[in-house]
Backbone as CSV, one residue per row, in Angstrom:
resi,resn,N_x,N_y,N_z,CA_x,CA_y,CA_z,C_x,C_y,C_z
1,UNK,122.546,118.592,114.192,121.358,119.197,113.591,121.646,119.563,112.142
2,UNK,120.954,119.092,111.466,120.898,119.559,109.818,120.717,120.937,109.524
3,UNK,121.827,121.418,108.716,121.549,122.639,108.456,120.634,123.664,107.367
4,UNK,120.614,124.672,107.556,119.222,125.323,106.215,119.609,124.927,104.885
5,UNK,120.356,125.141,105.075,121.454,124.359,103.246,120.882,122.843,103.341
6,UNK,120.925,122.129,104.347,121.062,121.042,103.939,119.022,120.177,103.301
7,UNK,118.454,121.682,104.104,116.831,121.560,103.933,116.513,121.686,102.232
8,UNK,117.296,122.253,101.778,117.440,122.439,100.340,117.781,121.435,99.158
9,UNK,118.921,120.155,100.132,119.469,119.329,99.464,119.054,117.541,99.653
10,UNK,118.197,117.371,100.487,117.626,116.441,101.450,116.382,116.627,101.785
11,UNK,115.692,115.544,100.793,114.109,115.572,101.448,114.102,114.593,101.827
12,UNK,113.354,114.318,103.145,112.910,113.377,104.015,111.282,112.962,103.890
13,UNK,110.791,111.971,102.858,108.922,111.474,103.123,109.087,111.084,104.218
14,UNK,109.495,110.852,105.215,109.327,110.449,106.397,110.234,110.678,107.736
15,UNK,110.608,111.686,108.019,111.653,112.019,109.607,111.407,111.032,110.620
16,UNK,112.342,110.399,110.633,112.457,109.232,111.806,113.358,109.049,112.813
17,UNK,112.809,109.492,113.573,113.705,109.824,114.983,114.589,108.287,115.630
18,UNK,113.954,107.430,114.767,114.190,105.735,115.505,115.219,105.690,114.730
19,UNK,115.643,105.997,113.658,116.253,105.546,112.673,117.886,105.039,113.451
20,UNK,118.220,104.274,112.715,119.849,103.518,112.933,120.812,103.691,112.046
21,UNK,119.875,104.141,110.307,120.606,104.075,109.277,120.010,105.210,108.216
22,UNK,120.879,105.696,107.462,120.481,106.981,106.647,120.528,106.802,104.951
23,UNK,119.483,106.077,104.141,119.997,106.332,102.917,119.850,107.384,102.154
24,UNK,120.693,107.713,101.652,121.036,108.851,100.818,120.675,108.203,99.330
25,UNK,119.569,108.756,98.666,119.234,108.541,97.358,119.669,109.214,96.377
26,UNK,120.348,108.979,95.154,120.558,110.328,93.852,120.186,110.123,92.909
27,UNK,119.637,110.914,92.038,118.776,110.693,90.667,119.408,110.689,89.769
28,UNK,118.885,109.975,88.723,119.478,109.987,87.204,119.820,111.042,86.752
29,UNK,119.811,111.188,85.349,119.843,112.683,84.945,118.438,112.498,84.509
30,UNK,117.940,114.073,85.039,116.769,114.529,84.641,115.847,114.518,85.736
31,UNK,115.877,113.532,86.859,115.659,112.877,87.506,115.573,113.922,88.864
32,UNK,114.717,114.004,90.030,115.002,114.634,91.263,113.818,113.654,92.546
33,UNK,113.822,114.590,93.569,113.833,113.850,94.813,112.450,113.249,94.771
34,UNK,111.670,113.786,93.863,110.253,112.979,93.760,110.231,111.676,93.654
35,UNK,111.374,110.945,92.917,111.842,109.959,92.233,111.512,108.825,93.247
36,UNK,111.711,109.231,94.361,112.019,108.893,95.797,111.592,108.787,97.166
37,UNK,110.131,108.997,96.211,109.374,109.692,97.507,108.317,108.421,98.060
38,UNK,108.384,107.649,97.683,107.531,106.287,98.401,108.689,105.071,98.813
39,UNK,109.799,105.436,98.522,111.073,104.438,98.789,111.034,104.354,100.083
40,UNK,110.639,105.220,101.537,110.652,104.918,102.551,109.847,103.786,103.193
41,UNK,108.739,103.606,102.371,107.589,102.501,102.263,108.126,101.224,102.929
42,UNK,109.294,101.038,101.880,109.580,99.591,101.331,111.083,99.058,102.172
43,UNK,111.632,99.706,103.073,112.757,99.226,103.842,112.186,99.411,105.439
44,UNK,113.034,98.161,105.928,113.163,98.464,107.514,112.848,99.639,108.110
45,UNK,112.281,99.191,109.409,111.642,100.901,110.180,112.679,101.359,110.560
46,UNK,113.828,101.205,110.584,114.988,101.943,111.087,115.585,102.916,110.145
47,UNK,115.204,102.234,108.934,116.070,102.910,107.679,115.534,104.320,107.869
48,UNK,116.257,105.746,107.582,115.459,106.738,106.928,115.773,106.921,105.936
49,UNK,114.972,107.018,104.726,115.034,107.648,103.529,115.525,109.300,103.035
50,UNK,116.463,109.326,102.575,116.451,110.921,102.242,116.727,110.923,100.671
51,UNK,115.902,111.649,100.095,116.402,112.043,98.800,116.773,113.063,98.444
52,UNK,118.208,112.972,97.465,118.859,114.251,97.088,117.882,114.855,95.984
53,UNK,117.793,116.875,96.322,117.164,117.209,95.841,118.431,118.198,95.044
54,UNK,118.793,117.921,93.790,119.901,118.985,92.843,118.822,120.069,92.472
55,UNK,119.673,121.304,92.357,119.296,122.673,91.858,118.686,122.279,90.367
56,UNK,117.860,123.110,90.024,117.288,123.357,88.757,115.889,122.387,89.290
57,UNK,115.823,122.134,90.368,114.482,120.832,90.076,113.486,120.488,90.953
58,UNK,112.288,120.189,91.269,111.558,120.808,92.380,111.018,121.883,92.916
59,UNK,111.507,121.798,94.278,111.523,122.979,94.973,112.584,124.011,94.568
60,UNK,113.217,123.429,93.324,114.814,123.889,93.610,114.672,124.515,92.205
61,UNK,113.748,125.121,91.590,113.632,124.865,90.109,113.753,126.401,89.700
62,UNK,114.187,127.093,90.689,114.836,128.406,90.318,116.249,128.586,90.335
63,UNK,116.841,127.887,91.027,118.145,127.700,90.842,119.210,127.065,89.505
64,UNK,119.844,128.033,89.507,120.632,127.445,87.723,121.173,125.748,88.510
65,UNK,121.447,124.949,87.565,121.472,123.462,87.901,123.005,123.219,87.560
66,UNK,123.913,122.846,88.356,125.238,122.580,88.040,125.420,121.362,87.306
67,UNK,126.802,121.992,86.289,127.537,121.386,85.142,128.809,120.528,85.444
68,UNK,128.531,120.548,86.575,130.139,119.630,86.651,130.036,118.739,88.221
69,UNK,130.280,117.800,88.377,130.500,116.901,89.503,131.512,117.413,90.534
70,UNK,132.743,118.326,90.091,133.789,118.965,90.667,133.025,119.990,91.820
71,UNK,132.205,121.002,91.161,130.990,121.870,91.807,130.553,121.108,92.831
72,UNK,129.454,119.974,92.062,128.091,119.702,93.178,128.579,118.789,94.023
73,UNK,129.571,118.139,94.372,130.027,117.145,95.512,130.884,117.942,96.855
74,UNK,131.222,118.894,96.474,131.480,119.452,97.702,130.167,120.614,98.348
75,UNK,129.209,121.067,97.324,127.696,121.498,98.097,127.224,120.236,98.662
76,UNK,127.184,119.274,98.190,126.583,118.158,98.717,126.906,117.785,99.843
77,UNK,128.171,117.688,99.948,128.918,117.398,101.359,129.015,118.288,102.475
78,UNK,128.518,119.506,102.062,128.287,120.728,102.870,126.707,120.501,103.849
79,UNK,126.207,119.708,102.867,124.638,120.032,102.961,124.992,118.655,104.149
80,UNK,125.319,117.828,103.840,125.514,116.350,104.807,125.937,117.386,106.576
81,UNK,126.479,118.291,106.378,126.545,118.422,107.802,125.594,118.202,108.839
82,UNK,125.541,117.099,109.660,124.097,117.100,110.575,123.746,116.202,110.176
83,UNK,123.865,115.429,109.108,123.368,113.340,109.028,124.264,112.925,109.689
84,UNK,125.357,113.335,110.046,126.496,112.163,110.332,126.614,111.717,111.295
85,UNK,125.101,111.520,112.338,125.187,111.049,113.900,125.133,109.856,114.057
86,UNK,123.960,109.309,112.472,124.064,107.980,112.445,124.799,107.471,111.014
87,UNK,124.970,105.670,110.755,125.732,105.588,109.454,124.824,106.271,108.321
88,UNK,125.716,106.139,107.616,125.290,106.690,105.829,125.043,105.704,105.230
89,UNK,124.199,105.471,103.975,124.660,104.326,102.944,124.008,105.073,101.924
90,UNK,124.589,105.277,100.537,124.201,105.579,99.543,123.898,104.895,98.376
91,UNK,122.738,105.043,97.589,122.054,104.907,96.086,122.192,105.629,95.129
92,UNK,122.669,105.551,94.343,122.946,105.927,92.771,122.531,106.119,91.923
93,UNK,121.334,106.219,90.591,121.297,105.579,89.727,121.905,105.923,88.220
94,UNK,122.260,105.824,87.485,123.269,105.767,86.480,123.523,107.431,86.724
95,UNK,123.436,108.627,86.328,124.455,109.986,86.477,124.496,109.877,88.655
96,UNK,123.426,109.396,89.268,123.424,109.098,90.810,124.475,108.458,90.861
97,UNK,124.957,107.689,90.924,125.848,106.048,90.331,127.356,107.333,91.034
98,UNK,127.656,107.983,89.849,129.007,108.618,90.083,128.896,109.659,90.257
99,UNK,127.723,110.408,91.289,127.584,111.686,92.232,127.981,110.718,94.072
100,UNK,127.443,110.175,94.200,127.556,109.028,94.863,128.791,108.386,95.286
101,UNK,129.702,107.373,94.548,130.495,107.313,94.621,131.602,108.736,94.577
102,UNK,131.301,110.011,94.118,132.791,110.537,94.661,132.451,111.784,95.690
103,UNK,131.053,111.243,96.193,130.778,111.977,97.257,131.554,111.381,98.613
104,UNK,131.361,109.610,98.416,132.191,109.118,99.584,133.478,109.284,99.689
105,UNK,133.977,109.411,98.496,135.271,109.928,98.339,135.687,110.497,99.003
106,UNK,134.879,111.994,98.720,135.096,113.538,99.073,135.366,113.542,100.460
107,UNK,134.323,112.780,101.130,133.684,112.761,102.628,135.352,111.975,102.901
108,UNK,135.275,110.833,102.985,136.478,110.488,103.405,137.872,110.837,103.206
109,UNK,137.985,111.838,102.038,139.217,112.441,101.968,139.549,113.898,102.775
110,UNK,137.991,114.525,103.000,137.841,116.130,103.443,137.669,115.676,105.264
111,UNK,136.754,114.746,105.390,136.244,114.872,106.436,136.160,113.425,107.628
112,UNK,136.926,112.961,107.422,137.290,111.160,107.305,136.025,110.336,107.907
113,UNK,134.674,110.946,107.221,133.637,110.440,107.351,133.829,109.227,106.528
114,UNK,133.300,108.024,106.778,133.235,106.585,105.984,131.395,106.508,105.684
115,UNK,131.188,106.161,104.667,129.790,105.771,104.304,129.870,104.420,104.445
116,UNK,128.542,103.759,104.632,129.038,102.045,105.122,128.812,101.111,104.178
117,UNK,127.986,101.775,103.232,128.144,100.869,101.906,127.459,101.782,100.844
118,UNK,127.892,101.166,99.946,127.634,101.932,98.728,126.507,100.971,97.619
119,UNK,125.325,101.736,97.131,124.710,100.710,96.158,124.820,101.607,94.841
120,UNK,125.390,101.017,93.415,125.218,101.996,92.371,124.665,100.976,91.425
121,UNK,124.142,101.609,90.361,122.947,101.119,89.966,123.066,101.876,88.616
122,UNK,123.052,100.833,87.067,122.655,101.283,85.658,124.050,102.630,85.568
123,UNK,125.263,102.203,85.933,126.553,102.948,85.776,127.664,101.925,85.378
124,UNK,128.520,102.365,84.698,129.791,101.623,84.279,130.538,101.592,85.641
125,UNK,131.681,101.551,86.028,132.859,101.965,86.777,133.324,102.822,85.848
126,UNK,133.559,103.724,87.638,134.299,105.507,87.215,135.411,105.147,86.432
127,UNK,136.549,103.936,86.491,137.717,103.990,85.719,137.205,103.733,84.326
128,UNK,136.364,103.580,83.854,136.253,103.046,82.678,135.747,104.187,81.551
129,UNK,136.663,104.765,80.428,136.017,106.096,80.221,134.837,106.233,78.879
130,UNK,134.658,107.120,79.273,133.303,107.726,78.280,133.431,107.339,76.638
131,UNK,132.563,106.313,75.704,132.712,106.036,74.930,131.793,106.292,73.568
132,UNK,130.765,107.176,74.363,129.981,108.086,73.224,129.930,109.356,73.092
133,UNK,129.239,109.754,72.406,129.893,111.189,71.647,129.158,111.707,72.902
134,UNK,130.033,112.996,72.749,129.371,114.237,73.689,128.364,114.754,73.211
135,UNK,127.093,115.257,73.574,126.106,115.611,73.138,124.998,117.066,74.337
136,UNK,125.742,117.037,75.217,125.050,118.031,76.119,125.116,119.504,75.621
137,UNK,126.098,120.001,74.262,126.454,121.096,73.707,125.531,120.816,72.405
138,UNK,124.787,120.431,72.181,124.362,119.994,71.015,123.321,121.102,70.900
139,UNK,123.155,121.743,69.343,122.329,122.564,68.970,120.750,121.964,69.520
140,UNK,119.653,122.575,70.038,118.614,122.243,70.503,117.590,120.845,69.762
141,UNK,117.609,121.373,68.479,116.940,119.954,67.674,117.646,118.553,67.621
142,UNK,119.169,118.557,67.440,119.513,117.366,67.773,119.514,116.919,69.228
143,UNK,119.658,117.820,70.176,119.634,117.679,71.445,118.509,117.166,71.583
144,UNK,117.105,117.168,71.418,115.958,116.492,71.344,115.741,115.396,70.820
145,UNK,116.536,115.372,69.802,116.491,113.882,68.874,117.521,112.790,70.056
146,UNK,118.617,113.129,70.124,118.905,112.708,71.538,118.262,111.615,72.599
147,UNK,117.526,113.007,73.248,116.292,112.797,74.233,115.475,111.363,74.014
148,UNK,114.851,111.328,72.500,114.294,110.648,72.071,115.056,109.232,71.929
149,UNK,115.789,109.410,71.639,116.558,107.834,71.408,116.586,107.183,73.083
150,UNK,117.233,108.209,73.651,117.421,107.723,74.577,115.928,106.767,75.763
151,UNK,115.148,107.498,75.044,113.978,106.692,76.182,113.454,106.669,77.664
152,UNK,114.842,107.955,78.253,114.448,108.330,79.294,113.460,109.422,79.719
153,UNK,112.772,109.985,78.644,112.095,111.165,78.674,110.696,110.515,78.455
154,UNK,109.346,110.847,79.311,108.323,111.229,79.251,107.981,111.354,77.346
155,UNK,107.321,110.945,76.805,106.329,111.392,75.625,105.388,112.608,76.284
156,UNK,105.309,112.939,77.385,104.088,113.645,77.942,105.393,115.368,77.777
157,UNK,106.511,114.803,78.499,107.148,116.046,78.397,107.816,116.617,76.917
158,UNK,107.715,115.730,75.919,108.184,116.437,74.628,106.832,117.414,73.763
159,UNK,105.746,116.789,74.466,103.712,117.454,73.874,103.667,118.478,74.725
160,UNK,104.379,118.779,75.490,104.495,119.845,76.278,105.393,121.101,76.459
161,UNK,105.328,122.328,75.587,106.467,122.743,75.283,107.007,123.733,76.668
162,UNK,106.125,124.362,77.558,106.566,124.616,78.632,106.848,123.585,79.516
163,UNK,106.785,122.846,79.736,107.687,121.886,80.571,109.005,121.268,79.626
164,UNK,108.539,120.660,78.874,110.244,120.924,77.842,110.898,122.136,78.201
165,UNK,110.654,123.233,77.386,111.626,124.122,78.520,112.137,124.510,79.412
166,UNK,111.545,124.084,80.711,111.807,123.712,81.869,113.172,122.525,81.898
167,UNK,112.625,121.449,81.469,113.545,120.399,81.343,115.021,120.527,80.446
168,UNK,115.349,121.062,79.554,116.447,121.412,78.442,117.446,121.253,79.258
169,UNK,117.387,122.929,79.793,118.322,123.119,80.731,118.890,122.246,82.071
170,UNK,118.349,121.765,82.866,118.758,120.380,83.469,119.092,119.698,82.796
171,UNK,118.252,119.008,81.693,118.867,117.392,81.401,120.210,117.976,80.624
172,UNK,120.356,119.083,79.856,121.410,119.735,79.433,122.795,119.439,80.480
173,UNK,122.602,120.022,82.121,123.749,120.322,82.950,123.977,119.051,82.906
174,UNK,122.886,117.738,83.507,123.119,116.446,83.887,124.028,115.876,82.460
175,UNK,123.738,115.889,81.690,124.360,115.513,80.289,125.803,115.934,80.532
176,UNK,126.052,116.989,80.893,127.467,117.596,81.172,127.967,116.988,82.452
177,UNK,127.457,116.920,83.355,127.923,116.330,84.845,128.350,114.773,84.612
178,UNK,128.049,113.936,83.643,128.570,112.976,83.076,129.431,112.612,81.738
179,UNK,129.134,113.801,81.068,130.351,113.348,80.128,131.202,114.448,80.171
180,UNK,131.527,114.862,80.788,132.736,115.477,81.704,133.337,115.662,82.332
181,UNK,133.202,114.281,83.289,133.592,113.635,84.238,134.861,113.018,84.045
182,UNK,135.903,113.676,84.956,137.101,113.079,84.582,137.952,112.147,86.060
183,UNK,137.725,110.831,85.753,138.027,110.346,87.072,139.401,110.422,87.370
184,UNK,139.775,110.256,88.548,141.067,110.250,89.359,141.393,109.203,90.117
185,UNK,142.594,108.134,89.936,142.534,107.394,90.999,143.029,107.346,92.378
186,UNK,141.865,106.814,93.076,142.337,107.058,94.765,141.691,105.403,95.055
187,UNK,142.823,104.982,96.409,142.417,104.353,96.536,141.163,103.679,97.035
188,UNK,141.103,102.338,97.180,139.543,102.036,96.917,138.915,102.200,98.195
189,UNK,137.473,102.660,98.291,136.205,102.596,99.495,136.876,101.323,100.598
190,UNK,136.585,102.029,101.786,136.618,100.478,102.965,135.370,99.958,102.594
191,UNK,134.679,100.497,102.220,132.827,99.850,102.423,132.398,98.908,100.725
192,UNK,131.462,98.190,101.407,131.080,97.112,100.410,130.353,97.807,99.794
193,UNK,130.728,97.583,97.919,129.834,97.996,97.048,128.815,97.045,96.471
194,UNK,127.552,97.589,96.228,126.720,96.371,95.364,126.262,97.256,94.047
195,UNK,125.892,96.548,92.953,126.267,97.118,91.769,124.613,96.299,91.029
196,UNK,124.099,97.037,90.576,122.842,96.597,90.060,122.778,96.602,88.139
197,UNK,122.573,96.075,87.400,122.244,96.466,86.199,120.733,95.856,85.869
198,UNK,120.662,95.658,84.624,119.424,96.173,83.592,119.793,94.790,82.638
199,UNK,118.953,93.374,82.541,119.500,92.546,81.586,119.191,92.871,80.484
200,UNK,118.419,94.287,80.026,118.181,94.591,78.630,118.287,95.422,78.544
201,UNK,119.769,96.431,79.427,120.386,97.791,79.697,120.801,98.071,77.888
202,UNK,121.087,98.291,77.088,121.627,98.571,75.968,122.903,99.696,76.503
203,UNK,122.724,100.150,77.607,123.768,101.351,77.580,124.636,100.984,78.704
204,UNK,124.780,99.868,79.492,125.703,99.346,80.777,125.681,97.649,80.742
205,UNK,127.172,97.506,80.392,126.797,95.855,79.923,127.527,95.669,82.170
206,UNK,126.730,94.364,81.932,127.459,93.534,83.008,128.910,93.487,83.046
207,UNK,129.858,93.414,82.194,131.386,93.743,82.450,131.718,95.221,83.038
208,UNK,130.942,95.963,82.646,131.511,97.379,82.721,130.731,97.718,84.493
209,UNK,129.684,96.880,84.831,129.260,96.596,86.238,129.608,95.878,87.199
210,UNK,130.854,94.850,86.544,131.461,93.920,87.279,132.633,94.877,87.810
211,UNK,133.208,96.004,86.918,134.531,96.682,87.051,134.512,97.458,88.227
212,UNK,133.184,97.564,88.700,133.242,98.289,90.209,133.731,97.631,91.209
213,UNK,134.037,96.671,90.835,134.604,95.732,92.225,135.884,96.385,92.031
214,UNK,136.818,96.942,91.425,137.755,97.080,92.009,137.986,98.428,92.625
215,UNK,137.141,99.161,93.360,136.543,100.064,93.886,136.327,100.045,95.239
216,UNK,136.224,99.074,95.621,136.352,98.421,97.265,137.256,97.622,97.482
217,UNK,137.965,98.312,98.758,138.459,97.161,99.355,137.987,95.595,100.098
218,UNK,136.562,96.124,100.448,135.352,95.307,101.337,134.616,94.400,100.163
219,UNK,133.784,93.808,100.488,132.961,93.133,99.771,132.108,93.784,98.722
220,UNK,132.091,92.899,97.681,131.352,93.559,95.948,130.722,92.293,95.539
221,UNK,128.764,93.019,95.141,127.853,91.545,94.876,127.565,92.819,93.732
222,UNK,126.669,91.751,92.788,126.474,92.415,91.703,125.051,91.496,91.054
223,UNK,124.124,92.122,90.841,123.335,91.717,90.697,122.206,92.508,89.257
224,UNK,121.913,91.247,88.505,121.421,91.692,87.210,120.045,91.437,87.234
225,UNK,118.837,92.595,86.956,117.586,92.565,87.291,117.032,92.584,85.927
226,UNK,115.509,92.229,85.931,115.305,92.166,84.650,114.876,93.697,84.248
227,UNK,114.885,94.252,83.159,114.537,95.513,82.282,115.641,96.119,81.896
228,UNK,115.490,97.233,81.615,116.205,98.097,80.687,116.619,99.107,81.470
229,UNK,117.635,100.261,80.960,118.087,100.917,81.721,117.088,101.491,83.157
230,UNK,115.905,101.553,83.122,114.866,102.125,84.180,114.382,100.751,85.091
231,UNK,114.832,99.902,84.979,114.737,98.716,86.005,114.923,99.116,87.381
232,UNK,114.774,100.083,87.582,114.674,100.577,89.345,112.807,100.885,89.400
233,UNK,112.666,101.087,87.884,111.476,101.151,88.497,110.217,100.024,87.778
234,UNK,110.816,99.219,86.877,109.999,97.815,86.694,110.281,96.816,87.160
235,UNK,111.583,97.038,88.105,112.286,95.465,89.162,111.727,96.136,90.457
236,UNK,111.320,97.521,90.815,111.458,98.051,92.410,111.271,96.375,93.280
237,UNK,110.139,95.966,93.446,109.945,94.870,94.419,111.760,94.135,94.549
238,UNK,111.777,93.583,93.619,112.951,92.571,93.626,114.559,93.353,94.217
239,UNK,114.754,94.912,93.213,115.717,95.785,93.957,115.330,96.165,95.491
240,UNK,114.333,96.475,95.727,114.339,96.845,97.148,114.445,95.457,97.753
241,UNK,114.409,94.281,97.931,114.736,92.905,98.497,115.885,92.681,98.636
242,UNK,116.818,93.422,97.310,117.605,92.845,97.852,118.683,94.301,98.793
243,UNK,118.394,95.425,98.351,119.056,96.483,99.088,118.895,96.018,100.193
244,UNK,117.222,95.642,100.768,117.071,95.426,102.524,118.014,94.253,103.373
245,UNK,118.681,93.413,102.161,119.302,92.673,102.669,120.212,92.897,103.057
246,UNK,121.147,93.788,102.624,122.058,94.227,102.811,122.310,95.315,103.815
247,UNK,121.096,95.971,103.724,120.509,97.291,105.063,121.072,96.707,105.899
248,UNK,120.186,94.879,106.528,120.017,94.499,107.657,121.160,94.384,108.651
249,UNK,122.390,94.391,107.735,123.558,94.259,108.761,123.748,95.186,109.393
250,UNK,123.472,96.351,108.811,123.661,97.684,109.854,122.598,98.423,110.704
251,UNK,121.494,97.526,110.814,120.561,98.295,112.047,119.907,96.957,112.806
């Protein structure tokens, strides 16, 4: 049985008692479980959908939002108590990407839970380190200018100065939960990774998506969709085709 913690960290659009298989969804930075909320739509009736819901966001939007990956992967793994009747498989997408991967980690080093495959998506490989400036400490106006380059932000949320404020502070922690990320090597996942990019990603080339293969011991496909870093959500049809393919072996 899932615990009250875990009602906090895991939303379910759909509780499915049939289910065979559990994906675990994680958001970008900035990003939360809304992100996620018609993804049950589009896979096998067995699949259940759960999306991770991080502090600062949602329902969760009173809670200060954690700064470090060290922190939120062992709440996370706390909150997992009570999925683990059936398999796991987890989704990523670029700051998701490496909450994700060292959640299976965690799980298999704390709790010798195995996740059965892993999908990460618009992320380098964890060995490969951080090659732009730090910017999550950044005085507020450049921190916005930032924002802006980057292209992941709403035009609706910068015309909006109470929801900008709202937002700072998150995309602030998430900014920190990735470039402060200091990987460690352990050896690699039993479970097959698949690795998604963006053919007009500017910020994750295909080499630095190929480098996840050495991350599994099991099987690694890698597959390049068309758009830009947000190609999860101008490829969805084509990404969800091919995730389900991969679902199918396990239900």
């Amino acid at each position: 049985m899932a615990t009250s913690m875990a009602s906090q960290w895991v939303v379910r659009a759909k509780v499915n008692p049939e289910a065979r298989l559990r994906l675990f969804c994680f958001p970008y930075a900035g990003g939360n479980a809304f992100t996620f909320r018609k993804w049950s739509d589009f896979f096998p009736a067995r699949v259940e959908v759960c999306a991770v819901q991080l502090p600062g966001r949602g329902s969760r939007i009173h809670e200060p939002p954690l700064t470090r990956i060290s922190a939120l992967v062992p709440m996370m793994a706390q909150a997992l108590i009570g999925y683990e009747d059936i398999p796991m498989v987890f989704f990523g997408h670029s700051m998701g990407a490496i909450i994700a991967f060292e959640l299976a980690r965690y799980l298999r080093k704390k709790r010798n839970v195995n996740v059965v495959h892993l999908f990460v998506s618009g992320r380098r490989a964890p060995q490969i380190a951080l090659d732009e400036p730090v910017t999550y400490n950044l005085p507020e106006p450049e921190f916005l200018e930032t924002l802006r380059t980057l292209n992941g932000t709403p035009n609706e949320v910068f015309e909006n100065p109470e929801l900008l404020e709202l937002m700072i502070p998150v995309l602030r922690a998430d900014f920190a939960v990735c470039q402060t990320y200091d990987y460690a090597h352990e050896p690699p996942l039993n479970c097959p990774i698949t690795a998604f990019g963006g053919l007009k990603d500017d910020e994750v080339t295909r080499d630095q998506l190929e480098a996840w293969r050495k991350q599994t011991a099991a099987s690694f496909s890698l597959w390049m969709l068309p758009g830009d870093h947000f190609f999860i959500d101008s490829s969805q049809p084509l990404l969800f085709e091919l995730m389900s393919q991969d679902l199918a072996r396990y239900i």
